[in-house]
Structure formats: structure tokens, C-alpha cells
N, C-alpha and C positions, 0 to 999 in steps of 0.2 A: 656850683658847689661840688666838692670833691665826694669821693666815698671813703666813709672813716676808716680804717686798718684793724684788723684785729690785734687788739692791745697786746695780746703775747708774741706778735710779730713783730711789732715795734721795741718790746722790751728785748726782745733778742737782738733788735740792730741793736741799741743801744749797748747790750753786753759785747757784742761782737764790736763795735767801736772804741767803746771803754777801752776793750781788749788791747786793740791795736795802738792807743793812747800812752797806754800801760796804768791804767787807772783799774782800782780794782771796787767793786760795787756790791755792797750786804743787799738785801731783801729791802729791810727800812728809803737804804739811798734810793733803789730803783722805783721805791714806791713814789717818792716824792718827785724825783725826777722824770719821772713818768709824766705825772699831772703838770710838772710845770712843761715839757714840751708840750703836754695836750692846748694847755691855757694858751700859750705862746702861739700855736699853730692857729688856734678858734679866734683868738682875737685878731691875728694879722690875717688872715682869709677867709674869717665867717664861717667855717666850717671845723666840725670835731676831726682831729687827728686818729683820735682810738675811738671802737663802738662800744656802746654799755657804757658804765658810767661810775663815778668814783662818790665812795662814799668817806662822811668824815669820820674818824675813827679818833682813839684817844691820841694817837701819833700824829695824825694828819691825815691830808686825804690817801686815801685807798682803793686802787681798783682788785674788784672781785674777783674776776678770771685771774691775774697776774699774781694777787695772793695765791689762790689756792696752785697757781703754777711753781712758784718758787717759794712756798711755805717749809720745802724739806730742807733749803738751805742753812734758816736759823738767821745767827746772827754773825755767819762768814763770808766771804767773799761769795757771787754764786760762780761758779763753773762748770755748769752745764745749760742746753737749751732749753726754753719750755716746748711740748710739744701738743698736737692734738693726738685725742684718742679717736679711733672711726667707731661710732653707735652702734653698726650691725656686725662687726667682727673682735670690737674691742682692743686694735692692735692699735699700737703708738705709731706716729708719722710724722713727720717734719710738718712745720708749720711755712706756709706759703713766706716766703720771704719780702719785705716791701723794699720795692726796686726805684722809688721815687726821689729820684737827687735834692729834692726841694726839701724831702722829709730827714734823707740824709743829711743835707748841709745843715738843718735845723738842729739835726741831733748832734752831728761837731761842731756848734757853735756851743749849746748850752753846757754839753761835757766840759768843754774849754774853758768856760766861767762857773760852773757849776760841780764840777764834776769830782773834784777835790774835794771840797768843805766835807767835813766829818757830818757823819748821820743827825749828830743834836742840831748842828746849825741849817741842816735841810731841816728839818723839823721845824727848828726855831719862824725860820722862815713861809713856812707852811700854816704856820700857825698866826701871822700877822694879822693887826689887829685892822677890821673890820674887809680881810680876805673872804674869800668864797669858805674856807672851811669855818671860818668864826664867824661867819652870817650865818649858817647852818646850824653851828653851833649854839651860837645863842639864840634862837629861832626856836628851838628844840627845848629850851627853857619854856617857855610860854605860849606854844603852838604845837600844833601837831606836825612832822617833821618823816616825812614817808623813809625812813631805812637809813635818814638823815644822808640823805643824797644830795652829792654837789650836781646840780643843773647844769649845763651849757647854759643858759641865760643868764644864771649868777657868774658863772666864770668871766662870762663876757663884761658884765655888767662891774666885777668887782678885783678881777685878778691886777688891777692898778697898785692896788691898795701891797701886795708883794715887794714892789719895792721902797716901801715907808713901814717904819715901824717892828722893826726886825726887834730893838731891845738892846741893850747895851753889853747882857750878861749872857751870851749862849751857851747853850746844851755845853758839858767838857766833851762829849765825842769820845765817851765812854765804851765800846762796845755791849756791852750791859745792856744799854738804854734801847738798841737795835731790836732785842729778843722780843717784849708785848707790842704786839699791834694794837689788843679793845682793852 
């Protein structure tokens, strides 16, 4: 089993990719885009790609750290890095960069099929019916549903369901829609 990444590392490749692509990435797309590399990676190697964990939110899933990293963005392209703060002096520092070709090729493939579609239709798609976020979802109707967290063992168990059931009328890719996360 691998060691998972810290998820603002990976979102930064993935910016830094994007970059080079010429694709340009809101807060929203990087959310969703995020979780589907994570799914992608967990299912083909048993192992999580990011640590922590993503929760479902009214957009879709969500990871914690990565929001509150690129929350200043808004609902525009982001262009800049996230970084760490150090706890005993408080100063910002780059975030260790992940140098793993396996994780990179993963991240220029998904960009490459993914990486275009407008925010609504990442969403749309995040939102499929009986996905890891809509098993949570609806779980959270009639159970207790801890911070409505998506598990690595529902991902595993459920991220299939992604591609069936997208809908026939997606998100218009409104910029708008980009702005609320909860």
C-alpha cells in the first residue's frame, strides 16, 4: 500500500497541469476533480491517493483542507498555489510537491477527459445516482451520518456507479453555480 499525499499537494499538481494543458480550473471543478482522481487511484491500487477525507456537501464531495486552501478563489479560475503554514512560527511555505509519475499520469489522464466539462456537469456527475456522495446522502436521511463523510470503503465499494446515471439535462455551467459549496 502506498502513502496517501497531502490533498493540497495533489491539487496543486493538478493546477500546475491544468496549467500546462491550458485548461483553466474554479474552486468547484478542482473539488470534484480532486475526488474523482482520489476514487480512481483507491479503486485501481487499494490505496487512497489524498489523506483526510472528503465530505458530501450540497455540490458534491468535498475535501476539507483543499477548501479552506482555495476558498479565497471564489468562483474564478484559481492562480495561485495552496500552501502550508509552519505551527510554531506561522510563516507560509511551499507545500512538498508529489513527484510520483504513476500519480502524475493519473492526473493527465483525468484532465484530458475531465478537465474541460463545465462545473454543473462535474457536479452533475458527482452527484450520480447511487455514487459514494448519494449513498451518504441519502443515509443521512435516516441514519446518523458522522460530518456526512465519504469513506474510502464506500468509494471503493460504490464509485462504479460514476459512470451510469449522469441524467440527460446537466448543470448549464453557469459560473454562478461555482460560488456555494453547503
Amino acid at each position: 500500500m502506498g502513502v496517501a499525499h497531502d490533498p493540497r499537494a495533489i491539487a496543486n499538481l493538478m493546477l500546475d497541469e491544468a496549467e500546462r494543458l491550458g485548461i483553466k480550473i474554479t474552486h468547484l471543478s478542482l473539488q470534484k476533480l480532486l475526488y474523482f482522481a482520489h476514487g480512481m487511484y483507491l479503486v485501481q491500487t487499494k490505496s487512497p491517493l489524498v489523506s483526510g477525507y472528503f465530505e458530501a456537501w450540497e455540490l458534491g464531495p468535498v475535501h476539507p483542507s483543499v477548501y479552506r486552501a482555495f476558498k479565497g478563489a471564489g468562483s474564478v479560475p484559481i492562480t495561485f498555489r495552496a500552501t502550508a503554514q509552519d505551527l510554531l512560527t506561522g510563516e507560509r511555505r511551499e507545500i512538498q510537491k508529489a513527484d510520483d509519475p504513476a500519480v502524475t499520469g493519473l492526473i493527465q489522464q483525468l484532465l484530458n477527459s475531465y478537465g474541460r466539462l463545465s462545473p454543473g456537469r462535474l457536479v452533475d456527475l458527482s452527484h450520480a445516482k447511487k455514487s459514494p456522495w448519494a449513498y451518504v446522502v441519502d443515509k443521512s436521511r435516516t441514519d446518523v451520518a458522522l460530518g456526512l463523510r465519504i469513506t474510502d470503503a464506500n468509494v471503493v465499494e460504490r464509485f462504479r456507479h460514476h459512470k451510469v446515471s449522469i441524467g440527460e439535462e446537466p448543470r448549464s455551467g453557469d459560473p454562478s453555480e461555482d460560488t456555494p459549496f453547503a
